[in-house]
Backbone as numpy.savetxt, mean C-alpha at the origin, in Angstrom:
# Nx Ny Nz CAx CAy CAz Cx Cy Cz
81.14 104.69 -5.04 81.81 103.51 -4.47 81.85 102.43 -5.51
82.85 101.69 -5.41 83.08 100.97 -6.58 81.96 99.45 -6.36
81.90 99.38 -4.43 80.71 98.16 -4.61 79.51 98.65 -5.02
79.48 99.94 -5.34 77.83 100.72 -5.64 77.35 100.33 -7.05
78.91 100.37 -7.46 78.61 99.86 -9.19 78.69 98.61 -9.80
78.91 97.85 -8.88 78.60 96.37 -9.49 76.93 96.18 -8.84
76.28 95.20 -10.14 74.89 94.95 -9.99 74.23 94.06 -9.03
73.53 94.47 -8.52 73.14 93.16 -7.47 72.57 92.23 -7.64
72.81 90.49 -7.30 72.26 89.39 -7.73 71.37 88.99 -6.51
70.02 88.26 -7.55 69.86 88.07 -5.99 69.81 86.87 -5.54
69.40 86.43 -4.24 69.63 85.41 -3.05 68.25 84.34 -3.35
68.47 83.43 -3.57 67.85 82.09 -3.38 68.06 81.37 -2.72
66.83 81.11 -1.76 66.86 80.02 -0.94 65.86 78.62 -1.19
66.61 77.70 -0.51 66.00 76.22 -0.97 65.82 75.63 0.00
64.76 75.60 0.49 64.33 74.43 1.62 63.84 73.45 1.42
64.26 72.13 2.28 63.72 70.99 2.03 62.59 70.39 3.20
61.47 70.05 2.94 60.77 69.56 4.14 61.19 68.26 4.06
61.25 67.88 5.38 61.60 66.57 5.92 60.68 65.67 6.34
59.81 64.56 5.43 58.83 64.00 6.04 57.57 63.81 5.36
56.69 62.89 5.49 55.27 63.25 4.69 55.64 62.41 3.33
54.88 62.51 2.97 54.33 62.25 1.17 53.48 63.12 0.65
53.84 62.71 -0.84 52.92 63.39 -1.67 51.35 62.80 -1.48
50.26 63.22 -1.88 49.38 62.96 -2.07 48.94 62.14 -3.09
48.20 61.15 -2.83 47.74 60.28 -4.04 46.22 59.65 -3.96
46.21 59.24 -5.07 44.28 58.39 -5.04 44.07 57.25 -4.04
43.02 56.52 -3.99 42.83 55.43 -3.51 42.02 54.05 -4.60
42.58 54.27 -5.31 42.04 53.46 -6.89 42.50 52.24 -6.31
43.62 51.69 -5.74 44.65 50.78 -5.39 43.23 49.66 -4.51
42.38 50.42 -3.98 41.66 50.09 -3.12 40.49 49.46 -3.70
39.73 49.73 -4.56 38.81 49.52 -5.05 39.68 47.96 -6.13
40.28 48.41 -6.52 40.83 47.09 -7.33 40.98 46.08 -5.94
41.63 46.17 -5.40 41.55 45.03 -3.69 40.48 44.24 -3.44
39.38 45.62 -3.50 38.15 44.81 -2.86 37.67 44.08 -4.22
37.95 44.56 -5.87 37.11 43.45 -6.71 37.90 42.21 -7.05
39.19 42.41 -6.11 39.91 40.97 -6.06 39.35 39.95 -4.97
38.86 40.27 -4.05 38.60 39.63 -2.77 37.34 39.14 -3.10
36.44 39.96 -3.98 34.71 39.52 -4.75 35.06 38.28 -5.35
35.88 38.52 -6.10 36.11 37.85 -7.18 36.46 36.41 -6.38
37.52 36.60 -5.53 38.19 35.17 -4.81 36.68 34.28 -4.00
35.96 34.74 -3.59 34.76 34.82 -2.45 33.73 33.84 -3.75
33.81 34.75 -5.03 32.21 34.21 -5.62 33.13 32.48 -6.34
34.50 32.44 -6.44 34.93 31.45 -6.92 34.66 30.61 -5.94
35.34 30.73 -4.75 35.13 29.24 -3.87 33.57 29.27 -3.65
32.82 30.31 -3.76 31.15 30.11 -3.84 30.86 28.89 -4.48
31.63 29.17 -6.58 30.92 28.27 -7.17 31.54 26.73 -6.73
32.87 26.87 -6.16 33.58 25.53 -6.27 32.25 24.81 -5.28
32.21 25.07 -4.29 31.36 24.59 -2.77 30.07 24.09 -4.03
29.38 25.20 -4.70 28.21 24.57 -4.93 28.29 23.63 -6.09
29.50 23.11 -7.04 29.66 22.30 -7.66 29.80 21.10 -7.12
30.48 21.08 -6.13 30.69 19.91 -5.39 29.64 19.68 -4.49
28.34 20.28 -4.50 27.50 19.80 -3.16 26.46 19.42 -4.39
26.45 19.27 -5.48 25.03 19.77 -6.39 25.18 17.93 -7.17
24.38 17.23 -6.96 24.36 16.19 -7.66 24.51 16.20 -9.18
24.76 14.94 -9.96 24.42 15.04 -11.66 23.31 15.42 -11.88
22.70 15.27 -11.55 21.32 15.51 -12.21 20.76 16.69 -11.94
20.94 17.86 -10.93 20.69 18.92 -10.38 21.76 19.79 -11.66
22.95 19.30 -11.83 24.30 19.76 -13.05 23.22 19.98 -14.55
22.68 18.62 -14.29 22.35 18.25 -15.74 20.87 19.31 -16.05
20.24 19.19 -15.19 19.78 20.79 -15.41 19.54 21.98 -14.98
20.82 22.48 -14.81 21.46 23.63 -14.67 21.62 24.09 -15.92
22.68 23.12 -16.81 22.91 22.91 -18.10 21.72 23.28 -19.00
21.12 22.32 -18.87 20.23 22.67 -19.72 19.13 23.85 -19.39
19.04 24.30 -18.46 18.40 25.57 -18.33 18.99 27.04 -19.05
20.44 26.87 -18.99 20.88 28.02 -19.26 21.61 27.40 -20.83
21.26 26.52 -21.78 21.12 26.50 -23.21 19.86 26.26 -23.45
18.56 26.33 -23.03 17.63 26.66 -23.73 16.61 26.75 -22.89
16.87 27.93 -21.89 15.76 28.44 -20.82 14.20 28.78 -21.18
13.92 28.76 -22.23 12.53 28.90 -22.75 12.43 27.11 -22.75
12.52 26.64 -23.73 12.21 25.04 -23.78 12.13 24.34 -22.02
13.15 24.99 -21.55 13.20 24.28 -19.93 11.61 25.37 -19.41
11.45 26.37 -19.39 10.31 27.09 -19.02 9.26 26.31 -19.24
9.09 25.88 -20.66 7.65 25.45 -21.69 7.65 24.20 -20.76
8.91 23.35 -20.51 8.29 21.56 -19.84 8.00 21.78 -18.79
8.28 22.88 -17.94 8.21 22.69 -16.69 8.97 22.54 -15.68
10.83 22.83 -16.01 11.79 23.20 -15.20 12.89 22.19 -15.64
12.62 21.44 -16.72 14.12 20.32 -17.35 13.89 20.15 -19.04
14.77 20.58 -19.26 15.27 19.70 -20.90 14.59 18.69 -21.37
15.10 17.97 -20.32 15.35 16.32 -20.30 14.04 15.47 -20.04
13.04 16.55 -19.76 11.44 16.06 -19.51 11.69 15.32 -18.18
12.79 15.55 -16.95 12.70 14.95 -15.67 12.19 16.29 -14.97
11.30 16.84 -14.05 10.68 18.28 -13.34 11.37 18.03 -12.31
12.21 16.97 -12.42 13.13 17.65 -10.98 13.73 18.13 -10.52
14.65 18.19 -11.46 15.96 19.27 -11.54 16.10 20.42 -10.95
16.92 20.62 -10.25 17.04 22.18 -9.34 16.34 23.56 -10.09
15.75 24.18 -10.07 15.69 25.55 -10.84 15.23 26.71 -9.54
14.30 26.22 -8.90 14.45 27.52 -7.83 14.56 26.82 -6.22
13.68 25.44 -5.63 13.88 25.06 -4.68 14.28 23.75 -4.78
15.10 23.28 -5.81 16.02 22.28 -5.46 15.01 20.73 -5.17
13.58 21.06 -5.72 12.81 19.57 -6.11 11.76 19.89 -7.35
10.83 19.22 -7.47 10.09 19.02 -8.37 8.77 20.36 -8.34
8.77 20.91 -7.11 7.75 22.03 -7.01 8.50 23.44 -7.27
8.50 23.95 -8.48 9.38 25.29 -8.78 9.09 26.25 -8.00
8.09 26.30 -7.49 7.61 27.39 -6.75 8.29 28.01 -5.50
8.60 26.60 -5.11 9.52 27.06 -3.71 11.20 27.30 -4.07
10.81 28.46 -2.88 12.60 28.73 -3.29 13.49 28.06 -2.07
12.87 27.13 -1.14 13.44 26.88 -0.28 13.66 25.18 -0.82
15.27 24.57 -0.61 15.74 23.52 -0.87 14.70 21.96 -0.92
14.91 21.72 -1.51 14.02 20.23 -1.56 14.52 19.07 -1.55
14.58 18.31 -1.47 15.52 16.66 -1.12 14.82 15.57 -2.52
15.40 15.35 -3.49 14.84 14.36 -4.30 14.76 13.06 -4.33
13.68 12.43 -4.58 13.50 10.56 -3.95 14.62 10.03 -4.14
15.61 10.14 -5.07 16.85 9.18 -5.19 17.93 9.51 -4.02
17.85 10.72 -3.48 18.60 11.47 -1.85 18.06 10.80 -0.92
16.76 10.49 -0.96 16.27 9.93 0.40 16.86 9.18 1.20
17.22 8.85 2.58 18.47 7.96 3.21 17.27 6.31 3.21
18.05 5.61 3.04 17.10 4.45 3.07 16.42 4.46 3.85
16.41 4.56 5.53 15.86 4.62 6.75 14.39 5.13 6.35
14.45 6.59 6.09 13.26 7.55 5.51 12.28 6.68 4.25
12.86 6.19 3.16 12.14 5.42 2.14 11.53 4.46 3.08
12.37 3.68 4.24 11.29 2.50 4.87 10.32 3.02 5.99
9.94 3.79 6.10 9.41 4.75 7.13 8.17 5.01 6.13
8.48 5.08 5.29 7.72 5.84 4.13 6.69 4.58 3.43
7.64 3.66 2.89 6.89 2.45 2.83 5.64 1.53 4.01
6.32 2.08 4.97 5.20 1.32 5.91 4.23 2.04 5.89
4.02 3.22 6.01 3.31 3.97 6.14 2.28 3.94 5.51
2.83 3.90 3.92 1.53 3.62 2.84 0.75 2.27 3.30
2.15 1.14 3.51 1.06 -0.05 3.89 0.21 -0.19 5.07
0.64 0.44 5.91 -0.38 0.70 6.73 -1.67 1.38 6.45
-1.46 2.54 5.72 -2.63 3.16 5.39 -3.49 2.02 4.59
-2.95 1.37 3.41 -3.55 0.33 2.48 -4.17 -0.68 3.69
-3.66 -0.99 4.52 -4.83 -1.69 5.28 -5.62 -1.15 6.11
-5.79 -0.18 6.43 -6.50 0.56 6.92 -7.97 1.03 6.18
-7.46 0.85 4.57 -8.37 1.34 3.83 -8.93 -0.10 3.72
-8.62 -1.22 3.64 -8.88 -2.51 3.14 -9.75 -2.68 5.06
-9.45 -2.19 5.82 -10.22 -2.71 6.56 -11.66 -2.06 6.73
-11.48 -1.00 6.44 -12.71 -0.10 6.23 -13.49 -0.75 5.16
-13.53 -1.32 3.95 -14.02 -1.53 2.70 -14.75 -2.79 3.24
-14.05 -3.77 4.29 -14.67 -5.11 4.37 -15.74 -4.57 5.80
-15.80 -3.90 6.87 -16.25 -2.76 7.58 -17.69 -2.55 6.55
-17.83 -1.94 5.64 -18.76 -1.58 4.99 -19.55 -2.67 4.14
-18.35 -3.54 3.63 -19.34 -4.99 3.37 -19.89 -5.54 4.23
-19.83 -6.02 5.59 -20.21 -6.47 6.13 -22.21 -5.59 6.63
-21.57 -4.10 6.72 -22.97 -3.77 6.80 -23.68 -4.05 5.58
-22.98 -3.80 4.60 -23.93 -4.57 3.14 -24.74 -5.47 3.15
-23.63 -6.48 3.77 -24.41 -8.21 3.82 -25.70 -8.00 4.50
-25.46 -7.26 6.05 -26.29 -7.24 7.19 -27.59 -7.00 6.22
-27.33 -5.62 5.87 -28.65 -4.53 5.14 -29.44 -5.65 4.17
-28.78 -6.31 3.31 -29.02 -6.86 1.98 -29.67 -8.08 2.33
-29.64 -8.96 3.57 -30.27 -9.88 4.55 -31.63 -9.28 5.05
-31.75 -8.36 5.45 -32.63 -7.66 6.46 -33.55 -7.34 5.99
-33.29 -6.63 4.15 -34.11 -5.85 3.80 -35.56 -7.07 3.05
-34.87 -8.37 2.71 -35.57 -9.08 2.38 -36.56 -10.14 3.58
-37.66 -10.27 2.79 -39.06 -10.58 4.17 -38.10 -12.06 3.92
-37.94 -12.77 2.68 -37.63 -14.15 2.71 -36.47 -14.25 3.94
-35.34 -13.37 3.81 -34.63 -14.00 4.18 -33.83 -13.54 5.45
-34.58 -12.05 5.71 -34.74 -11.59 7.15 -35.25 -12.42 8.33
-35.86 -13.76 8.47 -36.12 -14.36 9.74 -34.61 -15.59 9.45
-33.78 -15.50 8.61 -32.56 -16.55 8.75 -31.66 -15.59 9.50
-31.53 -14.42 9.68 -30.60 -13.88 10.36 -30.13 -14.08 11.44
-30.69 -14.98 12.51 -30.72 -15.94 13.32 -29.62 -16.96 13.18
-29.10 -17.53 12.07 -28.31 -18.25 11.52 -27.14 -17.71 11.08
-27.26 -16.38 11.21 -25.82 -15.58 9.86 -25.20 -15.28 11.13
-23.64 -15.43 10.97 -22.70 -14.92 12.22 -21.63 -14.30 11.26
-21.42 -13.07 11.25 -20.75 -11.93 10.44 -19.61 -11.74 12.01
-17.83 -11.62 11.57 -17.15 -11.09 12.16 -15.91 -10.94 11.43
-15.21 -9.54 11.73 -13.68 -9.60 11.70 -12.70 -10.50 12.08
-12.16 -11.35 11.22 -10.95 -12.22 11.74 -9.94 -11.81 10.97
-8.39 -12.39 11.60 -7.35 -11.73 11.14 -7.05 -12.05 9.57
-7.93 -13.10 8.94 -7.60 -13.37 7.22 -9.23 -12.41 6.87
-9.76 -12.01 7.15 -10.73 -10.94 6.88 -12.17 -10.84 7.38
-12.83 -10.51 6.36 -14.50 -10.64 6.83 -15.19 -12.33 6.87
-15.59 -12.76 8.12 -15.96 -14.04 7.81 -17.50 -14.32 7.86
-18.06 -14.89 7.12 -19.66 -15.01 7.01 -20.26 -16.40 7.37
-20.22 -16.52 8.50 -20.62 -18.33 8.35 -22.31 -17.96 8.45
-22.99 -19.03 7.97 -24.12 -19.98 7.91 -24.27 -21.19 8.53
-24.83 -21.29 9.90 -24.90 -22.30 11.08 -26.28 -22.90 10.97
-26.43 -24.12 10.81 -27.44 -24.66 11.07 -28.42 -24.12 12.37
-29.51 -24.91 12.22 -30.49 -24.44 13.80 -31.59 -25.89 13.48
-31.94 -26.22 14.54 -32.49 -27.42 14.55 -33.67 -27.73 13.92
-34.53 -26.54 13.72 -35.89 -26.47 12.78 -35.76 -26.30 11.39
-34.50 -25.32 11.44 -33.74 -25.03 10.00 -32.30 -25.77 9.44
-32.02 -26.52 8.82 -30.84 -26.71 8.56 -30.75 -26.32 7.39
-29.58 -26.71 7.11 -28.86 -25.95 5.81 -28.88 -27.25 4.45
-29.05 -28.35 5.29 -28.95 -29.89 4.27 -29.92 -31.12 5.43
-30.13 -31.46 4.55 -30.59 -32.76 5.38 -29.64 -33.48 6.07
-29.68 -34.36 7.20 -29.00 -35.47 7.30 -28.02 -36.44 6.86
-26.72 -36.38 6.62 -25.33 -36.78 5.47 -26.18 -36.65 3.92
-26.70 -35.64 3.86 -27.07 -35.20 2.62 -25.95 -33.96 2.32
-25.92 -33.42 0.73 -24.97 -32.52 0.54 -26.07 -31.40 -0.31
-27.07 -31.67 -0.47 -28.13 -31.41 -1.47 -28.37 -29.78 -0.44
-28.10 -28.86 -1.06 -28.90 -27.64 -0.39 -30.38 -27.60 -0.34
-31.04 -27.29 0.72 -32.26 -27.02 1.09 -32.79 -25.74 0.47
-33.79 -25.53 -0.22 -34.46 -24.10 -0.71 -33.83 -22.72 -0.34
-35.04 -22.53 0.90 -34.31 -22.09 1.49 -32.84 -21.35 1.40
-32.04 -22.30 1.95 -30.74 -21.68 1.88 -30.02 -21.59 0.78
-30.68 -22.16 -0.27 -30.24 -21.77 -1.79 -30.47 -20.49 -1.97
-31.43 -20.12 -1.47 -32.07 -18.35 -1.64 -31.21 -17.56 -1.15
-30.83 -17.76 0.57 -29.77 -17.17 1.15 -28.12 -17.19 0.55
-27.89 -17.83 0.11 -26.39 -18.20 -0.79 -26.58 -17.27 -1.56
-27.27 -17.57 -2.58 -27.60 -16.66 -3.93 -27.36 -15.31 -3.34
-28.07 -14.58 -2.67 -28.06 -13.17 -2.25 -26.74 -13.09 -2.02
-25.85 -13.75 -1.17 -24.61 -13.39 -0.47 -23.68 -13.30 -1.70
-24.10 -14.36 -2.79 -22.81 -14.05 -3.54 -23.92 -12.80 -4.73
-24.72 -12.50 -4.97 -25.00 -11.01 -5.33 -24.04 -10.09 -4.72
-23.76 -9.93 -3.55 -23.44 -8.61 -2.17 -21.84 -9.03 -2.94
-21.63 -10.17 -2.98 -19.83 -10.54 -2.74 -19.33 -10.02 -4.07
-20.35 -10.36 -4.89 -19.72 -10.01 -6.26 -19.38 -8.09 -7.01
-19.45 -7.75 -5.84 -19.03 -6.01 -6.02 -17.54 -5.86 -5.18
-16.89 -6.80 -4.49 -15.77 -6.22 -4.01 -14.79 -7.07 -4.68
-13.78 -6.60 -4.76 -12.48 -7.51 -5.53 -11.91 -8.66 -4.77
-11.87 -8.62 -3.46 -11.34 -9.46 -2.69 -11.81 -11.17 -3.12
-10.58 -12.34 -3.09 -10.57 -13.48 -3.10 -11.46 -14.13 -2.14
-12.05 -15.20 -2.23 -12.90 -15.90 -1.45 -12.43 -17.47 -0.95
-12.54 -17.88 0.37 -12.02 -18.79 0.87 -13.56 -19.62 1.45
-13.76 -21.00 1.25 -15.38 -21.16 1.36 -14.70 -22.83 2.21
-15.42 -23.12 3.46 -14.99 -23.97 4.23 -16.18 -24.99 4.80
-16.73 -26.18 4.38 -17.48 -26.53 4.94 -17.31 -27.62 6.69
-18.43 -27.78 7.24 -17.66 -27.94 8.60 -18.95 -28.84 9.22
-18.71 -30.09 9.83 -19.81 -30.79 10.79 -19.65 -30.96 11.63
-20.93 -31.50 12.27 -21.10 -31.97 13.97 -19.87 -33.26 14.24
-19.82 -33.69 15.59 -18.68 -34.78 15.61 -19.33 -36.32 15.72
-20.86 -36.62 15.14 -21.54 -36.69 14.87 -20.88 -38.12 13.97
-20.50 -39.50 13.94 -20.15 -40.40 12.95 -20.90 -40.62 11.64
-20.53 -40.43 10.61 -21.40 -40.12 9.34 -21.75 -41.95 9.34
-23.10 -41.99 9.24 -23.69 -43.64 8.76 -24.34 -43.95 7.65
-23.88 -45.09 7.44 -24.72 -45.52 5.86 -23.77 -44.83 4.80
-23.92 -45.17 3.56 -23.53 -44.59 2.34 -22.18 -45.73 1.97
-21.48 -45.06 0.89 -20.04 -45.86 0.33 -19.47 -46.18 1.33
-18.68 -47.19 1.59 -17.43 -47.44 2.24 -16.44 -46.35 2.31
-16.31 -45.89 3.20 -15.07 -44.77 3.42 -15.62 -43.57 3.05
-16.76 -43.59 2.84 -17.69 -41.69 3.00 -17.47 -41.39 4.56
-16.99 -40.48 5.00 -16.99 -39.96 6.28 -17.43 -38.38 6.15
-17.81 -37.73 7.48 -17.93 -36.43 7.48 -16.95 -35.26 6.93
-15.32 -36.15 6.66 -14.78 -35.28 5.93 -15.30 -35.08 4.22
-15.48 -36.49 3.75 -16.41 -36.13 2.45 -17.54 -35.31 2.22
-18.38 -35.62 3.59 -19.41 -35.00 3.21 -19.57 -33.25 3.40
-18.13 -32.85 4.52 -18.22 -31.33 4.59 -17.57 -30.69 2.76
-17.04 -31.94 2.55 -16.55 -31.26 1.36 -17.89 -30.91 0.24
-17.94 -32.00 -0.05 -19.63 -31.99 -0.87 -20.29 -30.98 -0.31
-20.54 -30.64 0.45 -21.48 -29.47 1.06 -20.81 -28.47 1.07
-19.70 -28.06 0.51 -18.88 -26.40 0.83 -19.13 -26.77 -1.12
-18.83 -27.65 -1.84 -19.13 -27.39 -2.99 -20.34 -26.80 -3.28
-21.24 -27.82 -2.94 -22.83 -27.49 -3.04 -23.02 -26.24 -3.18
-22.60 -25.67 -1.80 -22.40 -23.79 -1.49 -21.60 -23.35 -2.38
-20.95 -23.76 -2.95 -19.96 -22.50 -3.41 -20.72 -22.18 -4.91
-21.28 -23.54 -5.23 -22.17 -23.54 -6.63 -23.39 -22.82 -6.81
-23.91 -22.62 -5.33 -24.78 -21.38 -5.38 -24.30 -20.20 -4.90
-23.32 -20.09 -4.45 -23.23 -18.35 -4.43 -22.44 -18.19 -5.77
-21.91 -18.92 -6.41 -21.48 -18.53 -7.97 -22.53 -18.08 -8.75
-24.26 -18.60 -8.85 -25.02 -18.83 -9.57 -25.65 -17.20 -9.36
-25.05 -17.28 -7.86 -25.66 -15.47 -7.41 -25.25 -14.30 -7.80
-23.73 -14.42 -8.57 -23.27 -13.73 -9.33 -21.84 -13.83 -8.91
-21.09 -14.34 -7.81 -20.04 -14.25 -7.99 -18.97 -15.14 -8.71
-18.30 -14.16 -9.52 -16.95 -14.66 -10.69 -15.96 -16.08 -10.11
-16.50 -16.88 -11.29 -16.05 -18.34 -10.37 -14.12 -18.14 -10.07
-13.36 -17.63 -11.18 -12.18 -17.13 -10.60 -11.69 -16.30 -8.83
-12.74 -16.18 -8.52 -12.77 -15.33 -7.19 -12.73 -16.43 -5.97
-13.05 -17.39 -6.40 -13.06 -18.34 -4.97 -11.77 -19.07 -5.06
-10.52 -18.85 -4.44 -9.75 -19.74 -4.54 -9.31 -20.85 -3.88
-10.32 -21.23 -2.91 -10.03 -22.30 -2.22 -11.56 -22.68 -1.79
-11.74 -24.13 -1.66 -12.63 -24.69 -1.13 -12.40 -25.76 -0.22
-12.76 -25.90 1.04 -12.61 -27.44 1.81 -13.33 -27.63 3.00
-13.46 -28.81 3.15 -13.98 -29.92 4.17 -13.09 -29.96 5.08
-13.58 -29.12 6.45 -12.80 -29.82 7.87 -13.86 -30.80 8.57
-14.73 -30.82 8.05 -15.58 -32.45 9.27 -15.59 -31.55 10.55
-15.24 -31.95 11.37 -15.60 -31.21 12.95 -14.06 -30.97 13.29
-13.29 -30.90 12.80 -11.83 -30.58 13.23 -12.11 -29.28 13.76
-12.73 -28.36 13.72 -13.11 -26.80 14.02 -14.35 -26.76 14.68
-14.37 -26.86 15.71 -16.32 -26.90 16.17 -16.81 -25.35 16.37
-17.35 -25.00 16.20 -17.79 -23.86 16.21 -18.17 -23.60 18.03
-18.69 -24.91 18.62 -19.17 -24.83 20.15 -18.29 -26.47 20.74
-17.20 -25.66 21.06 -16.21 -26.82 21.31 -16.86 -27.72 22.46
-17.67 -27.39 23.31 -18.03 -27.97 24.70 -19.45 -28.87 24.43
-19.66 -28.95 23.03 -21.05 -29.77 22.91 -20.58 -29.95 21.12
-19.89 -31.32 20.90 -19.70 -31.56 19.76 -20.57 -31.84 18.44
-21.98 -32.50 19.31 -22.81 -32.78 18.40 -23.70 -31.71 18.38
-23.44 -30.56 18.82 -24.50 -29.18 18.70 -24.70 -28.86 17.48
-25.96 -28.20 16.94 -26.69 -27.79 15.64 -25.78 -26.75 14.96
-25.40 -26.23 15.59 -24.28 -25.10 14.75 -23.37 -25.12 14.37
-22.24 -26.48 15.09 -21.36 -27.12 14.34 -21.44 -27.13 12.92
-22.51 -27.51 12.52 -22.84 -27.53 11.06 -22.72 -26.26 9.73
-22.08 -26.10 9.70 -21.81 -24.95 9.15 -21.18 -24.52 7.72
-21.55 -23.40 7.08 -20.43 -23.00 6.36 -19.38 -21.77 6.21
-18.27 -21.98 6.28 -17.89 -21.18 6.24 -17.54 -19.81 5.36
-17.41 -18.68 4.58 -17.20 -17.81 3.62 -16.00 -17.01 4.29
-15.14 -16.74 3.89 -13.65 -15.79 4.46 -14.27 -14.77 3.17
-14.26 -13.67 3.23 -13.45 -12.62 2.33 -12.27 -12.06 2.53
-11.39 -12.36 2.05 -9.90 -12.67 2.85 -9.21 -10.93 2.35
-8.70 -10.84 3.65 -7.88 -9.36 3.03 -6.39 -9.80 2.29
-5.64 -8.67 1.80 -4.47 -9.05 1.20 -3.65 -9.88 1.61
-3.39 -9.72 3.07 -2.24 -10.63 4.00 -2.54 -12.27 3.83
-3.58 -12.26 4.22 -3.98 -14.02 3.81 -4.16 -14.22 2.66
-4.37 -13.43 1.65 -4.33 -14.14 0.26 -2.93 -14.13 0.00
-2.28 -13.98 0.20 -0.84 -13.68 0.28 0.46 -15.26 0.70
-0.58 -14.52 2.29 0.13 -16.00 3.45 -0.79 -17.69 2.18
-1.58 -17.57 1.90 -2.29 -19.18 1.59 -2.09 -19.25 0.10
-1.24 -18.24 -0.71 -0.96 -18.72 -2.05 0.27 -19.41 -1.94
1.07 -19.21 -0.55 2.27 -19.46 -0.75 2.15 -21.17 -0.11
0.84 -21.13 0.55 0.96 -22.46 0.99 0.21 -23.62 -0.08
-0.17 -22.98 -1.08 -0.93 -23.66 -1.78 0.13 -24.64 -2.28
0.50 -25.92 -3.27 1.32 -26.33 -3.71 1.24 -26.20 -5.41
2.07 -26.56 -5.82 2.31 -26.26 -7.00 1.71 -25.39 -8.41
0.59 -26.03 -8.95 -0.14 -25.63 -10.10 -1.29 -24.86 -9.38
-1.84 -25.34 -8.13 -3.16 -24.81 -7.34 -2.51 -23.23 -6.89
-1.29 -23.20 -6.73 -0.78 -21.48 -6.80 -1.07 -21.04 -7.64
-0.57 -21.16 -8.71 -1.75 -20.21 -9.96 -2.73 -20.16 -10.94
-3.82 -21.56 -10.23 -4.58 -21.67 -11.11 -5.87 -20.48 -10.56
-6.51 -20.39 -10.72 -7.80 -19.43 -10.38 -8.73 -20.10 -9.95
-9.35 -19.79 -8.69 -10.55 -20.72 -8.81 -9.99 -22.35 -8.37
-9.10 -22.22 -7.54 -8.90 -23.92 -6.89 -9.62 -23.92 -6.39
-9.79 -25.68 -6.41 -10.62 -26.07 -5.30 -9.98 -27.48 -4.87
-10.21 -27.56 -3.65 -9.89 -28.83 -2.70 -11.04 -29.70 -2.53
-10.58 -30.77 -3.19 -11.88 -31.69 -2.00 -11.43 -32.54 -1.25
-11.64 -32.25 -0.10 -12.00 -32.82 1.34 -10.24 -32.47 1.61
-10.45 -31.80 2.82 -9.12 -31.37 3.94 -7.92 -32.64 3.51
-6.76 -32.06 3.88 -5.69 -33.31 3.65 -5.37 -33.75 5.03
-5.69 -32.92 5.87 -5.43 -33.36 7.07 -5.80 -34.50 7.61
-5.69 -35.34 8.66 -6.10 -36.42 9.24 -7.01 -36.09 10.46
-7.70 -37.01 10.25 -8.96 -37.29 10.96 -8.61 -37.02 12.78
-9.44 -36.37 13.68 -9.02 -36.31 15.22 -9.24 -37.47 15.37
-8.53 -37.89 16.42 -7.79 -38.97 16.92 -9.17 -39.62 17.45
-10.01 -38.72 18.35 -11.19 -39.29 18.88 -12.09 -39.85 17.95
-12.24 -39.38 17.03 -12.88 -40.48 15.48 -12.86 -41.60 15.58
């Protein structure tokens, strides 16, 4: 057959699938996510640039150009230890945030301030607290001057520890418009300013009489002269006892303007002297009332009150 002798070709077929994709990696992916790291740790640093003060900047800086030298001071360059390095104050140790004194909101600094001053008087009241048992002990322990204790009136008042010395009718402290100290209470003075002369506190020294009309002497000597003369007298022996004549800064004569026993004017105890060991507040409040040069001289002294005489005089 003649189709027997032609050769046979053969048949190819071609199909197409409809649909799908090829197969491929997921590389596309991993680049994504180190774009999104990347976006995340930027606004990280922006946030913490903008929340981080100069000075927290300033050593940052210098930590990371010469992290040994910042190691050796103690966490700054700049020899300030405050600087951020692990908790954001002056104690490296902590890794938890710290607030530095110049952050503090004012409110907190005055919170803070009282506090100390409170404590400071607290401690100042304790110290005059313990003088006072001093005085007591340092009175007591002596035979001389253990039966005057009778006479010593020790109390807390709001300008500080006050020590008066009250006459008693067998004992006085001076004779009769005399200013002359009696033995005796020369002995007792002396000791007190021994005791006084160990604490720092300023001394306020007040002499004080019966309502009692001063008679005889100069024209115009009254009991205000003579309380003055007599707080001198005193103050010249507790100096002699050891205390630093700079330490007394005030001396004066009220006469009976102050009675010690308001309901019996001419009573024995009226007679008196007074000693303040004054805490800070009143040395404070009475420098400002002092006038002019007597504000900063050391060691003022007043003689005789400026005040005027009670009316009943």
């Amino acid at each position: 057959m003649a189709g027997d002798s032609k050769k046979l070709q053969p048949i190819i077929i071609k199909r197409v699938r409809k649909g799908g994709h090829n197969k491929h990696g997921g590389a596309w992916k991993i680049a994504y996510a180190d774009f999104v790291t990347a976006m995340m740790a930027f606004f990280l640093l922006m946030w913490l640039l903008g929340s981080t003060t100069e000075g927290d900047k300033k050593g940052i800086a210098d930590f990371f150009n010469a992290p040994l030298k910042v190691a050796l001071m103690g966490g700054s360059g700049s020899g300030d230890s405050s600087h951020v390095v692990h908790g954001g104050g002056s104690d490296l140790t902590r890794t938890t945030g710290q607030v530095k004194d110049g952050d503090v909101p004012a409110k907190k600094k005055l919170i803070s301030l009282k506090a100390l001053e409170a404590e400071h008087k607290r401690a100042e009241a304790a110290r005059l607290e313990a003088l006072k048992k001093k005085v007591e002990d340092a009175l007591t322990a002596s035979p001389k001057l253990a039966p005057m204790m009778s006479q010593i009136r020790l109390d807390m008042t709001r300008d500080g520890l006050r020590i008066q010395i009250v006459d008693e009718q067998n004992r006085p402290m001076f004779d009769s418009g005399s200013a002359v100290v009696k033995p005796y209470m020369r002995e007792l003075l002396r000791e007190i300013g021994r005791v006084l002369s160990d604490v720092p506190n300023r001394i306020t020294l007040e002499g004080h009489t019966d309502a009692q009309p001063f008679v005889g002497g100069d024209r115009g000597y009254s009991n205000w002269e003579l309380s003055s003369d007599r707080a001198n007298a005193s103050r010249r022996e507790i100096v002699a006892g050891g205390l630093p004549e700079d330490r007394m800064l005030l001396v004066q004569g009220l006469a009976s303007s102050n009675l010690f026993v308001p309901g019996e004017p001419a009573h024995p105890m009226n007679r008196r002297i007074s000693i303040i060991v004054m805490n800070r507040d009143a040395e404070d409040r009475l420098l400002k009332l002092l006038p002019g040069p007597t504000e900063t001289e050391a060691g003022a002294v007043v003689e005789g009150a400026t005040a005027a005489a009670p009316a009943s005089r």
